[in-house]
N, C-alpha and C positions, 0 to 999 in steps of 0.2 A: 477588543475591549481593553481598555487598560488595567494595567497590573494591579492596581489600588483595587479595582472591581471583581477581581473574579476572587472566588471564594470557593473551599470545598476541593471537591476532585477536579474541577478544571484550573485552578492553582497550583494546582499537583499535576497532571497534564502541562502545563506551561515550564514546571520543574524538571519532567522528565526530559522536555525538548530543548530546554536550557542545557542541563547534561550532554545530550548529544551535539549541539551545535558545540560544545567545548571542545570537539575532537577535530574541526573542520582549523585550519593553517592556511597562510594568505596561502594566495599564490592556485588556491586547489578548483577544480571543474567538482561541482558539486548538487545530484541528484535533487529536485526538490519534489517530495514526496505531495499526495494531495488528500484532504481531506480535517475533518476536525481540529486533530491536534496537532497534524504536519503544519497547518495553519499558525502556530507556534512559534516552530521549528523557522520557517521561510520570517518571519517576523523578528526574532531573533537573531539571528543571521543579518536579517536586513539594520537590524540596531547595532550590530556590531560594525559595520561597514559602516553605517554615518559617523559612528563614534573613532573611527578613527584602529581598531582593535585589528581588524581584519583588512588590506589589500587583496587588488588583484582577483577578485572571487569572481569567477563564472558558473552563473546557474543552467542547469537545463531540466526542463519542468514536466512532473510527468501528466499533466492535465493544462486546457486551457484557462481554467480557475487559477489553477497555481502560479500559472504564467501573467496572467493580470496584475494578482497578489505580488508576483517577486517585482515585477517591474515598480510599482506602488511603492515599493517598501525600499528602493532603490537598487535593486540585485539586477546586474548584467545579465540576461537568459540568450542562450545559442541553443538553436534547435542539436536534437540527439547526429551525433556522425559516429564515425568507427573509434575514435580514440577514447580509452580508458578513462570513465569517471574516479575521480581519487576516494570520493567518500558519498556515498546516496542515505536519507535520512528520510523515512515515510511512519505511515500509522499501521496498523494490523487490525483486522474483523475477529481473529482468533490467534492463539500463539501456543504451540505444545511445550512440552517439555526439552524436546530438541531445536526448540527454535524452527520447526517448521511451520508455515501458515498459511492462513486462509486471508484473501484480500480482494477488494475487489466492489466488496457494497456500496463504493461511493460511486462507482462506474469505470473507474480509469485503469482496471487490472491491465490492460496490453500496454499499455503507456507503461505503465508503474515495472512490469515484469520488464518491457527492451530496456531500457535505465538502467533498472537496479541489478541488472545480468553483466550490465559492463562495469558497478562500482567495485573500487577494490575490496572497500568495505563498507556494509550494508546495515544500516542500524535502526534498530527500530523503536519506536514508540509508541507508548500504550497506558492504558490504566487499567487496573486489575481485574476488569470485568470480562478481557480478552482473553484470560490466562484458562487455559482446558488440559484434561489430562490425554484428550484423543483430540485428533484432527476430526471438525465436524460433530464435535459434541453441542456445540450453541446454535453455532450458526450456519446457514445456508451457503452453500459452493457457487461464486459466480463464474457463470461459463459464458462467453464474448463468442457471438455468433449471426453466421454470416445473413443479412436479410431475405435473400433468395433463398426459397424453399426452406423457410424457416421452422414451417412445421412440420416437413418431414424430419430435420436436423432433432427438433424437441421427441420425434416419435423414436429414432433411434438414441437416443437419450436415455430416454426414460426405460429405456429394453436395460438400461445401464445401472441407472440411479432413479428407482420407481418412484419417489417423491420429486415436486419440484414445480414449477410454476416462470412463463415466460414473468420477465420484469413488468409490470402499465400500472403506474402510477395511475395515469387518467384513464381519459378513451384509447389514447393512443400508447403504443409500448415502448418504452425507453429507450433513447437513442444513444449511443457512444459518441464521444467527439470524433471517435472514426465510420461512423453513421452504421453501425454495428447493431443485435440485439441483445439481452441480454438472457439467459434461462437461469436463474437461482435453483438449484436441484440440491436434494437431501440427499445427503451423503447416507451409504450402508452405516449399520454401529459396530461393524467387524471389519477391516479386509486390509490389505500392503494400501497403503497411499500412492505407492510410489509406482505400481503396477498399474493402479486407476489411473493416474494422471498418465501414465502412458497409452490405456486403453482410450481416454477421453482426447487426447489428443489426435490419437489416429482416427477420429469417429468424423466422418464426413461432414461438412458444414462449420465445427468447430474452428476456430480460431485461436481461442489462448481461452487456458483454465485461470481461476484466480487460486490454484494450491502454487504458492513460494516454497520449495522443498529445499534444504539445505545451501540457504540461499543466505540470511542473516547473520552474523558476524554476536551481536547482543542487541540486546533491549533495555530498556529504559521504561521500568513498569511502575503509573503512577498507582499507590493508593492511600487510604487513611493515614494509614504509619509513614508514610515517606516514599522515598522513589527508590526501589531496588534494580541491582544492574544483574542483569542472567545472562552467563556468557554460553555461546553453542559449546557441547560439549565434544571432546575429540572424536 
């Protein structure tokens, strides 16, 4: 949509991710995040590169949307290898206080987590409706898992995080661009995060959680008043 058009919180969303693209320097291999606002971001980027602002930019994308998008927009995309991305730029489903989060509702959490593990720095964007004082206060935990014996995977699950429901939009249940399922589970309202996402990793069938722990560098939080910047704290 053009800038003339958007109005409200997704004008503030296109603010926040203007912000962040202000950090990205020719020359950098640079994460492109997927989803609503990362949508932005990857636009953004792509305006800077026609305009002449930015050289040399290499994307690599954490979703096959995004990769459509950066190509569109005229961004070079290489698939993920071993070498360090210099800067990744994505959206968040939640954001604590430390900068930890939850990610993952649009579908692309494995994408998004191998990327944004190799950025040097990881920036996020968001609009204030993301912002919680706990992990798992709004919104549902995406957990990427594997389709064989998927509902035993969902029965030790839920031995875990008793709330929680496979993804199916339709008849059929949501696929991953890595032909993945997906289980959205309710997170307890007490416990370490950081011990779950350990437990949830070693739980058989699981593949990759969407908790982002100590993983985000700041944010770019859009809302009424303006776009605030929250850095991780030491």
């Amino acid at each position: 949509m053009p800038e003339a058009q958007l109005t409200g919180l997704e004008a503030l969303k296109r603010e926040a991710a203007v912000r962040a693209v202000a950090l990205v320097e020719s020359g950098m291999r640079v994460g492109l995040g997927t989803g609503s606002t990362a949508k932005y971001a990857i636009e953004e980027l792509g305006r800077r590169l026609a305009a002449g602002e930015l050289v040399g930019i290499v994307g690599v994308a954490t979703s096959e949307a995004s990769d459509v998008l950066a190509r569109q927009v005229g961004i070079p995309v290489e698939p993920l290898d071993p070498r360090p991305l210099d800067i990744a730029i994505d959206g968040a489903d939640e954001i604590d206080p430390d900068l930890n989060l939850i990610k993952g509702l649009g579908g692309a959490l494995l994408r998004e987590k191998l990327t944004e593990v190799q950025a040097r720095r990881f920036i996020v964007i968001a609009d204030h409706t993301k912002i919680v004082s706990r992990i798992g206060e709004k919104s549902l935990l995406p957990i990427e898992i594997a389709r064989f014996g998927f509902l035993s995977t969902i029965e030790r699950l839920r031995a875990l995080c008793p709330g929680g429901r496979l993804r199916q939009p339709g008849a059929q249940p949501y696929v991953t661009d890595n032909g993945n399922y997906i289980f959205d589970a309710k997170l307890p309202d007490s416990g370490d995060v950081l011990t779950l996402e350990r437990t949830l990793k070693g739980t058989l069938g699981v593949i990759e959680t969407g908790l982002f722990l100590g993983m985000a560098e700041r944010a770019f939080v859009a809302s009424l008043d303006g776009v605030q910047e929250h850095v991780r704290r030491a």
